[in-house]
C-alpha positions in Angstrom: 1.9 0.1 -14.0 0.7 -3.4 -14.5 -2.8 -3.8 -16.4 -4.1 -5.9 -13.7 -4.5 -2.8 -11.2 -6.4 -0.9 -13.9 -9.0 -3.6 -14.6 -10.0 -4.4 -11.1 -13.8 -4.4 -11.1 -16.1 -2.2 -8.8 -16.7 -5.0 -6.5 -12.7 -5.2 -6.1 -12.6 -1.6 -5.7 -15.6 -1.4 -2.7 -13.5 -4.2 -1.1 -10.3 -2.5 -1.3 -12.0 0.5 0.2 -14.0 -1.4 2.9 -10.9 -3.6 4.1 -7.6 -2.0 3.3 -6.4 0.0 6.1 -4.3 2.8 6.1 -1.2 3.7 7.4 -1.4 3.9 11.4 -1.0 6.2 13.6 2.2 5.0 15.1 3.4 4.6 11.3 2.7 8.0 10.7 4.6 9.8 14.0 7.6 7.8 13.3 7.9 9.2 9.6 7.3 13.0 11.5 9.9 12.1 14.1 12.2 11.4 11.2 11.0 14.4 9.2 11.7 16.9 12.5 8.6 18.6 12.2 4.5 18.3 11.4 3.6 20.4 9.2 4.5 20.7 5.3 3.8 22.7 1.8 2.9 19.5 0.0 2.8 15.9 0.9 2.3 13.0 -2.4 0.9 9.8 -2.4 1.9 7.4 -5.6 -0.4 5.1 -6.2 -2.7 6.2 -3.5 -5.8 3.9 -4.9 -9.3 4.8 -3.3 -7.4 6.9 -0.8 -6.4 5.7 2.2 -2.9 5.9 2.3 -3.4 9.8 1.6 -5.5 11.4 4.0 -3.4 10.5 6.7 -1.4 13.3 5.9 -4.5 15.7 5.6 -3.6 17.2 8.7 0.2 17.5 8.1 0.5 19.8 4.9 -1.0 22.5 3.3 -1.7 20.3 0.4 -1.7 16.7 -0.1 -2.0 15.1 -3.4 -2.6 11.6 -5.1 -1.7 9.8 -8.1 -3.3 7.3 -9.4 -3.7 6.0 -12.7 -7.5 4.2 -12.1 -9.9 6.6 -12.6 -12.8 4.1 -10.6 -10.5 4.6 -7.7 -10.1 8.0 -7.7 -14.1 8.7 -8.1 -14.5 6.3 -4.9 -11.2 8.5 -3.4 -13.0 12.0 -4.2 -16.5 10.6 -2.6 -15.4 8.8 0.4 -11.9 10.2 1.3 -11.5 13.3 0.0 -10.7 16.7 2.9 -10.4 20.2 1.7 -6.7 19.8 2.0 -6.7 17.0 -0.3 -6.8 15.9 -4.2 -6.9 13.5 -6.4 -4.9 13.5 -9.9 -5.4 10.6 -12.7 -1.2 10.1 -13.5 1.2 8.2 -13.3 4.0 7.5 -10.7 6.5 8.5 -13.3 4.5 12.1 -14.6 3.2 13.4 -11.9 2.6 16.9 -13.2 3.7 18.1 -10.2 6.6 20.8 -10.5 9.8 20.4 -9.5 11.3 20.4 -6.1 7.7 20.8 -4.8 7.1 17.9 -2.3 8.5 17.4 1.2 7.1 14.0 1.4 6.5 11.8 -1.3 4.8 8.2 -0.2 4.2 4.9 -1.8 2.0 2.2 -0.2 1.8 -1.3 -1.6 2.2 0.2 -5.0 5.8 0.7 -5.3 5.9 -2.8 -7.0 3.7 -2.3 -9.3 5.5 0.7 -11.1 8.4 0.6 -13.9 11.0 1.5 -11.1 13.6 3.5 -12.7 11.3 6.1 -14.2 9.4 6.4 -11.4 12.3 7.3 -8.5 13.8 9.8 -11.8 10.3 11.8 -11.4 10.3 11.1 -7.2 13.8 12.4 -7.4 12.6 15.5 -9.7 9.7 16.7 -7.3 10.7 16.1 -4.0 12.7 19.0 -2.5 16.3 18.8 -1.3 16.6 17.2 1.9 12.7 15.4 1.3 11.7 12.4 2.3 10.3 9.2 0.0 9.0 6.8 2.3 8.1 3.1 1.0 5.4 1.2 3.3 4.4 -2.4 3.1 2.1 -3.6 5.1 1.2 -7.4 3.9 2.6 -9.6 6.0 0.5 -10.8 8.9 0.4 -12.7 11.5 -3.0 -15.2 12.4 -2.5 -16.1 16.1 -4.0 -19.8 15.7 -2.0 -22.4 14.4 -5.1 -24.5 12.3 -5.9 -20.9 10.6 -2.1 -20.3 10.3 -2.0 -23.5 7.6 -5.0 -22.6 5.9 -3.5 -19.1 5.1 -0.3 -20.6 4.2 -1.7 -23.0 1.8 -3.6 -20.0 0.1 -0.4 -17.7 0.0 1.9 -20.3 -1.3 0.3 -19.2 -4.9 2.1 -15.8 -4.6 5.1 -17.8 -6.4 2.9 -18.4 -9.2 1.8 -15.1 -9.5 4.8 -12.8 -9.6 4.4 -11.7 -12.8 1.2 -9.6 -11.6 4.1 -7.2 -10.2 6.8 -5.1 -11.9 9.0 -5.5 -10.0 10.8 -7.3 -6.7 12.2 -6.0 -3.4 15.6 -6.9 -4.4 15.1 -4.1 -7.5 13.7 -1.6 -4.8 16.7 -1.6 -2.4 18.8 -1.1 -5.5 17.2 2.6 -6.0 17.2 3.6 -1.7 21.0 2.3 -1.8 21.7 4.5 -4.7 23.7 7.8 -3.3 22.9 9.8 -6.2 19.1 9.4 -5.1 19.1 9.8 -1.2 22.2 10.6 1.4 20.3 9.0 4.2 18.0 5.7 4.5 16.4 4.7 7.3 14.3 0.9 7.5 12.0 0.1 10.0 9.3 -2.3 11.1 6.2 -2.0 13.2 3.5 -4.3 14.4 -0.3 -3.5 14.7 -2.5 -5.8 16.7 -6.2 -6.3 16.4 -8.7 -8.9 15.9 -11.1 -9.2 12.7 -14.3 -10.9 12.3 -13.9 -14.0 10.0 -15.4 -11.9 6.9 -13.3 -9.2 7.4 -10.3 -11.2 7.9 -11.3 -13.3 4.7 -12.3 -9.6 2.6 -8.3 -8.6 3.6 -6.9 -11.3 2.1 -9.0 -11.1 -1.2 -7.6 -7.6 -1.6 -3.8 -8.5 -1.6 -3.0 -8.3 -5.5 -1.6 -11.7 -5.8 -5.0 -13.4 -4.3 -7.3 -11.2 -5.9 -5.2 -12.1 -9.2 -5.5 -15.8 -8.3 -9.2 -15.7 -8.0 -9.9 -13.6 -10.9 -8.2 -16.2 -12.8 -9.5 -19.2 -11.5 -6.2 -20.6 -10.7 -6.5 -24.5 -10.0 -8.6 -24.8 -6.9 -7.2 -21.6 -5.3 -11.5 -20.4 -5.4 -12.3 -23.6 -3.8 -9.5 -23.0 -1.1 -10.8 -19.3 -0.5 -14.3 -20.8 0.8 -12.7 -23.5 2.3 -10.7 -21.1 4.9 -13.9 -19.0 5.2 -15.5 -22.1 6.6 -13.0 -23.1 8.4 -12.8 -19.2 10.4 -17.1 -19.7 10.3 -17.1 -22.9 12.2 -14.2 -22.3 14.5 -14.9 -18.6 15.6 -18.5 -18.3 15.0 -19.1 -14.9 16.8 -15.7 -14.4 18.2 -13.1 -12.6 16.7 -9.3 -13.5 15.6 -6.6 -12.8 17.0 -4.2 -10.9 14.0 -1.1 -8.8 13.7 -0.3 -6.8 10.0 3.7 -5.7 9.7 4.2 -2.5 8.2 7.7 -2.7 7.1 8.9 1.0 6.4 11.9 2.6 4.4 12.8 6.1 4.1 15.3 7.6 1.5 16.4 11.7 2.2 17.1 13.3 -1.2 20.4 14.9 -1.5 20.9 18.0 -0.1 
């Protein structure tokens, strides 16, 4: 796990609470339809930050457990997002704690990147149970409906380049592991849309909490701070009390451990 996750400040942490969003609904029955049923002993979330990403499942399984290795996010997950079916452990993606063949589903939400890949799918491999599912959602890429906003957003992601070393690793190294047949005997990828429109704060709070940005501003890089309140003017002047049009992609893969 990169250092840069476990030094976020609390401000970073209230934003990534506030405008993060979880996995939707229509995310969520598509991973069941795959699974064949609703209801589960145990469901893990790696990486599962203030929360979000896990109680989704609260209604699913008997138990549903987080990881994470940030202890200010787990004391925001425990007050805001925790459900009697739910907890929160401080660990690692790669020790768990969790015993072996205990998990039908593990999960990994924007996070898989950020972990040291081969240990981490040894201990996914260890706790899932034959035939489980490990499910890998992304859901960064988005779409502005407005050409003018399109160019300012562009011109502020461009910097991801310059920032790849805030990640582990790439989605080339992923599909090595979810191709590898001693891991999983079935894979299944998938992308869905979800549309909605954002106020210009909001939509200006999302982007701030997408690692590479949030790494970009931290560190001052060239104007990229300037750039930041530039777009937020721009969405100010141009929407004022209207809202913008926007699409988020959840691109989805799903391995099935060997049975």
């Amino acid at each position: 796990m990169n250092e840069f996750l476990l030094n976020k400040s609390a401000e970073g942490i209230q934003a990534y609470n506030t405008y993060r969003k979880p996995p939707t609904e229509e995310v969520v029955a598509e991973i069941l339809l795959l699974a064949g049923k609703n209801q589960f002993d145990l469901i893990v979330d790696l990486g599962s930050g203030t929360g979000l990403s896990t109680v989704v499942w609260k209604d699913y399984a008997r138990q549903v457990v987080g990881i994470e290795p940030n202890s200010r996010f787990i004391e925001v997950a425990r007050r805001l997002n925790n459900y009697d079916t739910v907890r929160y452990v401080e660990g690692w993606a790669h020790k768990t704690g969790l015993a072996e063949k205990s998990a039908d589903i593990v999960t990994a939400m924007n996070s898989l990147h950020w972990m040291d890949l081969q240990s981490a799918f040894q201990e996914i491999n260890r706790i899932l149970k034959p035939g489980g599912l490990f499910v890998m959602l992304g859901a960064f890429d988005f779409t502005l409906y407005d050409f003018e906003a399109t160019d300012h957003s562009v011109q502020l992601l461009k910097e991801k380049n310059l920032h790849k070393k805030t990640t582990i690793q790439s989605e080339e190294d992923v599909e090595i592991y979810f191709k590898d047949p001693s891991l999983f005997d079935g894979r299944v990828e998938f992308i869905m849309r979800k549309k909605e429109e954002l106020a210009p704060p909001e939509l200006i709070g999302r982007m701030k909490t997408i690692g590479f940005v949030e790494a970009c501003l931290a560190h001052s890089l060239g104007s990229y701070r300037e750039d930041v309140a530039s777009f937020n003017e721009f969405l100010a002047g141009r929407y004022r009390d209207r809202r913008i049009p926007y699409s988020t992609s959840y691109d989805v893969k799903i391995g099935r451990k060997n049975i």
